[in-house]
C-alpha positions in Angstrom: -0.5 24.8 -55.9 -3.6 25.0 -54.0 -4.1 21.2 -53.8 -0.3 20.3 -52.9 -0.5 22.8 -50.3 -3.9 20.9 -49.3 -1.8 17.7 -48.6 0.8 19.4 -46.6 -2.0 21.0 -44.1 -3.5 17.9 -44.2 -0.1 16.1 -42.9 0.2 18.4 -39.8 -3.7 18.7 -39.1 -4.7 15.2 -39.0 -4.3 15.5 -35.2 -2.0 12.8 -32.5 -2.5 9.9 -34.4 -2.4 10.2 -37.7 -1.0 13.5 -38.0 3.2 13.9 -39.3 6.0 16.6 -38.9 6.7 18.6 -41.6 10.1 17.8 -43.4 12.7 20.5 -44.2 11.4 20.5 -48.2 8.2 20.7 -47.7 8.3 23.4 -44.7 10.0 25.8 -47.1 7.3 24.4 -49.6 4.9 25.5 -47.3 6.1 28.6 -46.5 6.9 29.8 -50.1 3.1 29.0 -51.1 1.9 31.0 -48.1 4.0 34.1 -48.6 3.4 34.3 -52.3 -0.4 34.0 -51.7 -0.4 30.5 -53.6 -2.9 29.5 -51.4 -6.5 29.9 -50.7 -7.3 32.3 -47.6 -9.4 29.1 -45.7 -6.3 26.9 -46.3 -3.9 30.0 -44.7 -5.5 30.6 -41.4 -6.3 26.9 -41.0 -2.4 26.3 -41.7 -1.7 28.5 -39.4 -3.8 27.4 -36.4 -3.0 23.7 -37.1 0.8 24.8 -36.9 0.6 26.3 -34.0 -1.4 23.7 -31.7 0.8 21.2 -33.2 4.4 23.3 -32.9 6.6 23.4 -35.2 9.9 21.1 -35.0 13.1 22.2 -35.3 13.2 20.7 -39.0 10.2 22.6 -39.5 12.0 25.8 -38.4 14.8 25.6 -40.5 13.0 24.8 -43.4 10.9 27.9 -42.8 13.3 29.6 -42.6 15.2 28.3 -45.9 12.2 30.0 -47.6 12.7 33.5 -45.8 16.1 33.5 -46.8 15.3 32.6 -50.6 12.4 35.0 -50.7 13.6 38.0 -48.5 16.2 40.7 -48.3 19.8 39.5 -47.7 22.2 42.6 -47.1 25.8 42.1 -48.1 28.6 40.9 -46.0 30.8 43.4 -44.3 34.2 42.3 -44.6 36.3 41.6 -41.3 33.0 42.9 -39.1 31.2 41.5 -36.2 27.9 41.9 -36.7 24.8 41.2 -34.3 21.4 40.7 -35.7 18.8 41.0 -33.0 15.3 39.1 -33.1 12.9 40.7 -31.2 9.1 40.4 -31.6 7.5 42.0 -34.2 4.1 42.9 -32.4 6.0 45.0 -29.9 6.2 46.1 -26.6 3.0 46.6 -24.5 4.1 46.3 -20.9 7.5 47.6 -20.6 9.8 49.8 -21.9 12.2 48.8 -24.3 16.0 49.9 -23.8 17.1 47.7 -27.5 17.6 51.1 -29.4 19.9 52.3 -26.1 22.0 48.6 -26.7 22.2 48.7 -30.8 23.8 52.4 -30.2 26.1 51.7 -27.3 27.2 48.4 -29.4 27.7 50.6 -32.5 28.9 53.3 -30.5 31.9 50.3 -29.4 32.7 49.3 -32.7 30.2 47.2 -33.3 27.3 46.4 -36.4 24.0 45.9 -35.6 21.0 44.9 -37.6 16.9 45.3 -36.3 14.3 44.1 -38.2 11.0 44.5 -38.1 7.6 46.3 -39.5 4.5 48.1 -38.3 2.1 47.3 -35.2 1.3 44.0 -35.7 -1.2 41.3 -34.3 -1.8 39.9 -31.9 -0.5 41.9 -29.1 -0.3 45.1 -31.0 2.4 46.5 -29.0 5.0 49.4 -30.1 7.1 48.1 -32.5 10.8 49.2 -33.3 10.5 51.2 -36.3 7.9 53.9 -34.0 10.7 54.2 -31.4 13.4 54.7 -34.1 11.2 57.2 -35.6 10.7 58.8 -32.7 14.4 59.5 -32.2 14.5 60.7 -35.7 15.4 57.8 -37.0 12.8 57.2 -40.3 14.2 53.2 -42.1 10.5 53.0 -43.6 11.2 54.2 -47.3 14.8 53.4 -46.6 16.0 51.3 -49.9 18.3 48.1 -49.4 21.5 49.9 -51.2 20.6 52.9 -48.4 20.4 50.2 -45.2 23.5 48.6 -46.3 25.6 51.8 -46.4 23.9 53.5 -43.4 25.3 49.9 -41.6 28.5 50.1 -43.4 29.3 53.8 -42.1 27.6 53.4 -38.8 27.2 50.4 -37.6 23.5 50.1 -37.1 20.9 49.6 -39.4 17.2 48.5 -39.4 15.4 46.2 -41.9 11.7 47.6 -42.2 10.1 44.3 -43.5 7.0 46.4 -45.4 9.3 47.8 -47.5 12.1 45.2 -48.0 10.5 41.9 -47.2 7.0 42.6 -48.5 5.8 39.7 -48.9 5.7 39.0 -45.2 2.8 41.3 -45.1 0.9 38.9 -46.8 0.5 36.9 -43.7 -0.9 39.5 -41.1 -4.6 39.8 -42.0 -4.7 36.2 -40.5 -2.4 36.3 -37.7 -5.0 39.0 -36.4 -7.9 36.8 -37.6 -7.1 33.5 -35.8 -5.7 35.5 -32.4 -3.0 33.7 -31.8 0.8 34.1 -32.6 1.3 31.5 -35.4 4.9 29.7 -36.0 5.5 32.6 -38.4 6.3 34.6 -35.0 8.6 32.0 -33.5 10.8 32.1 -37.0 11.0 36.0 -36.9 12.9 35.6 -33.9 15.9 33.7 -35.2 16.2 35.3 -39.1 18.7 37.2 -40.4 18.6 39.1 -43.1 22.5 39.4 -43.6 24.1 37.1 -45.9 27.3 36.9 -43.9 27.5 35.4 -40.2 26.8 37.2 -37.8 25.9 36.5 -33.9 21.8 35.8 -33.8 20.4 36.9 -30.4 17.0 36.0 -30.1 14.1 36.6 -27.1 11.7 33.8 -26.1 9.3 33.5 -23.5 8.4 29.7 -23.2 11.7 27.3 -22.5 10.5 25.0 -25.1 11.0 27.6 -28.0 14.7 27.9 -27.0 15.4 24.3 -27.5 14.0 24.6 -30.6 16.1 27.3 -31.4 19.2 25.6 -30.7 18.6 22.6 -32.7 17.2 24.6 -35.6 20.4 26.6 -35.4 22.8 23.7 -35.8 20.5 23.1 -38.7 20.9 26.3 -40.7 24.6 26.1 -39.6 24.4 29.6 -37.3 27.4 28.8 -35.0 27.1 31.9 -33.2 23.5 32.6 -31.2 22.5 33.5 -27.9 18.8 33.1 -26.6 17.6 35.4 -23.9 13.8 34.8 -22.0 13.6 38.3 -22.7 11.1 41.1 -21.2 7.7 40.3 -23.4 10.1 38.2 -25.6 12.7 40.3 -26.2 16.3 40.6 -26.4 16.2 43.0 -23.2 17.5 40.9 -19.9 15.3 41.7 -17.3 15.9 43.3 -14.2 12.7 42.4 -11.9 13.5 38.9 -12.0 16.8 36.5 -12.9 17.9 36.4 -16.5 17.9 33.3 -18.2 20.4 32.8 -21.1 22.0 30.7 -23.1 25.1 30.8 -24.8 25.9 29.0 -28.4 29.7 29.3 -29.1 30.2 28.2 -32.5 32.9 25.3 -32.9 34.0 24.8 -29.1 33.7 21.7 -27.7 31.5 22.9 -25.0 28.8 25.2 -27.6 26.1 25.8 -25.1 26.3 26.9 -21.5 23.7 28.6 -19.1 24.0 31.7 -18.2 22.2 33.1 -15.4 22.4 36.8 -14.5 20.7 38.9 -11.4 20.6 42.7 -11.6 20.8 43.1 -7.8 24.2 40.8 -8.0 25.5 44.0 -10.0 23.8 46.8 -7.8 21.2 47.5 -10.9 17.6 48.6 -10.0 15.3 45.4 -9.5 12.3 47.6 -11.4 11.5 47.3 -14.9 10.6 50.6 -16.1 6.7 49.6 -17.3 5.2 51.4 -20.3 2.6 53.9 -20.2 2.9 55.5 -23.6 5.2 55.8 -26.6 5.8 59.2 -25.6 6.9 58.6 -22.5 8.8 55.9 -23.4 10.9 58.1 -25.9 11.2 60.3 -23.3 12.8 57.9 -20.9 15.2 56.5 -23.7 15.9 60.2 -24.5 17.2 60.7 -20.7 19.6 57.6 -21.4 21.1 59.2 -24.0 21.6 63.2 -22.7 22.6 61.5 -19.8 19.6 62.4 -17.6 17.4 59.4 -17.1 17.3 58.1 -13.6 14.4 55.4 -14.4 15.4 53.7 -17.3 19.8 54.0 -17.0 20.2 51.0 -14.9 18.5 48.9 -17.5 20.7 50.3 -20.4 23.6 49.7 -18.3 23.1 45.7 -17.6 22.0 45.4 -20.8 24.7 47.1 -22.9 27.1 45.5 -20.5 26.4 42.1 -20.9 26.1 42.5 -24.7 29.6 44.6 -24.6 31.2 41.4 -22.9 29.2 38.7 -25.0 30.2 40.7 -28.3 33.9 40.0 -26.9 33.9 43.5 -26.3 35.1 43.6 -22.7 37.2 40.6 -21.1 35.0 40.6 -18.4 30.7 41.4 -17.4 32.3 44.1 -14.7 34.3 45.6 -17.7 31.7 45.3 -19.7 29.3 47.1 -17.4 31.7 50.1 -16.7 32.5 50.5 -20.0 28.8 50.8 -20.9 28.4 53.2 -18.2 31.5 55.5 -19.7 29.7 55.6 -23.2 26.5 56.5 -21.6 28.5 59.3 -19.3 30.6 60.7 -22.4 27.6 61.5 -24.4 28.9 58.9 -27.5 25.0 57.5 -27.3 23.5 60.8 -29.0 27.3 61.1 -30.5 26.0 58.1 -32.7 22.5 58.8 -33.1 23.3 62.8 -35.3 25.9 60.4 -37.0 23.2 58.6 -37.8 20.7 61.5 -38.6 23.5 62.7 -41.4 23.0 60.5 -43.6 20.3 62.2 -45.5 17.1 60.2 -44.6 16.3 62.4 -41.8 16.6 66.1 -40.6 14.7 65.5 -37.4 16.1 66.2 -34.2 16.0 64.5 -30.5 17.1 67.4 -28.9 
């Protein structure tokens, strides 16, 4: 395996001129051999360099991620429910506070499902990843099983794939994304996975415009009709507030299945701050003000954001509906309504209170 997988790093190493894309085959090839350790460690990081100065295609994408969704967890369609899967990045947050656990429990709160995935800090930017913030609002997925995800998402609506425990094989690839310092193409195809074997709406955060154009063409590729790309805080799925929010729209079958979307907080009357991160603690303690209803810094935020997902999630007919509705759920308490609904379902007696 070692020497086919030679020939394929060979093909996207050889540099401008006699270097070659990847195919859709021999991607998933690829990406099997590297997740299944079928590979020598020399021919992994140098993989994983070559990839990235070279940047993956579209094809390449897909066929990446043709492997993840052979090799990885897959929870079972929910009949006659929208589901969201959110793609954030898996080494975390380092600058800013995230408000993605306040939108996953407004959107479940409003009838929603929504799936997270992710796994421990994580090279290269070591940041605070979801699982620590869930955790911190007494929310343990780590040792969660898949049959225990799936009916903590069936009864609630939200749910979070912890990729050590059902996706380990993705662990396999960390020692070297810390060893070559550099985000490989691994981190580009986190973004846009799902692991939900039904359709469901892919949202996923960039930061460079030339990743999203990959995402759309890769998506038409997997056949994902329904996607929207956000150039996120740090990458994220959080619109920003500080600056204008670049989005874009993929709308399955229409005629017209991408349209731009630009969105300005101050249009809206939303804070023009985003709330920067100091600490995990006090970021728990800012997201825990959202939901008792006490946060002054980080509540504008949750609002814009829960808002526009409450209207793109057909939710709300209209962005000011959806906004006003976000700010009702946030004023009735049905945030920490759905978080103890959460709690009781017997992986956690921790309380936010």
């Amino acid at each position: 395996m070692s020497d086919i997988f030679r020939d394929l790093l060979k093909k996207i190493g050889s540099g401008p001129h006699t270097g070659a894309d990847l195919t859709r085959e021999e991607a998933k090839l690829a990406t099997t051999l590297m997740l299944t350790e079928a590979v020598t460690p020399a021919q992994m990081g140098a993989f994983m360099m070559a990839h990235r100065i070279k940047r993956p295609t579209p094809v390449e994408l897909a066929g990446m991620i043709d492997a993840y969704r052979e090799l990885g967890t897959q929870l079972t369609p929910l009949p006659g429910q929208k589901v969201a899967v959110f793609g954030n990045p898996y080494d975390g947050r380092s600058r800013t506070v995230s408000v993605t656990p306040i939108t996953a429990l407004l959107l479940a709160a409003s009838g929603m499902s929504v799936i997270l995935h992710g796994g421990d800090i994580m090279p290269t930017k070591y940041g605070i990843p979801l699982i620590a913030l869930w955790q911190g609002l007494g929310l343990d997925f780590s040792e969660l099983s898949l049959a225990k995800i799936e009916d903590i998402l069936a009864k609630t609506g939200l749910t979070l794939v912890y990729s050590p425990k059902l996706f380990p094989l993705t662990q396999n690839l960390i020692p070297y994304r810390d060893q070559i310092g550099k985000r490989p193409p691994i981190a580009t195809l986190e973004l846009m996975w799902s692991p939900y074997a039904g359709e469901a709406h892919i949202v996923s955060g960039f930061v460079h415009p030339p990743t999203e154009d990959r995402f759309q063409t890769a998506f038409k590729l997997l056949n994902i009709r329904y996607y929207t790309t956000i150039k996120g805080l740090e990458g994220s799925c959080d619109l920003p507030c500080s600056r204008t929010a670049i989005i874009g729209l993929g709308n399955g079958d229409q005629e017209d299945n991408f349209r731009r979307l630009t969105l300005n907080s101050r249009d809206y009357g939303f804070s023009a701050v985003d709330t920067p991160l100091a600490s995990l603690e006090q970021a728990l303690e800012q997201i825990k003000g959202v939901l008792q209803g006490k946060s002054v810094e980080l509540k504008d935020a949750a609002i814009f954001n829960g808002g526009f997902y409450l209207w793109r999630f057909g939710q709300s007919e209209t962005l000011e509906q959806g906004f006003e509705k976000a700010a009702l759920v946030i004023e009735k308490g049905q945030l920490m309504d759905k978080l103890r609904e959460i709690q009781t379902m017997d992986f956690c007696q921790m309380s936010v209170d």
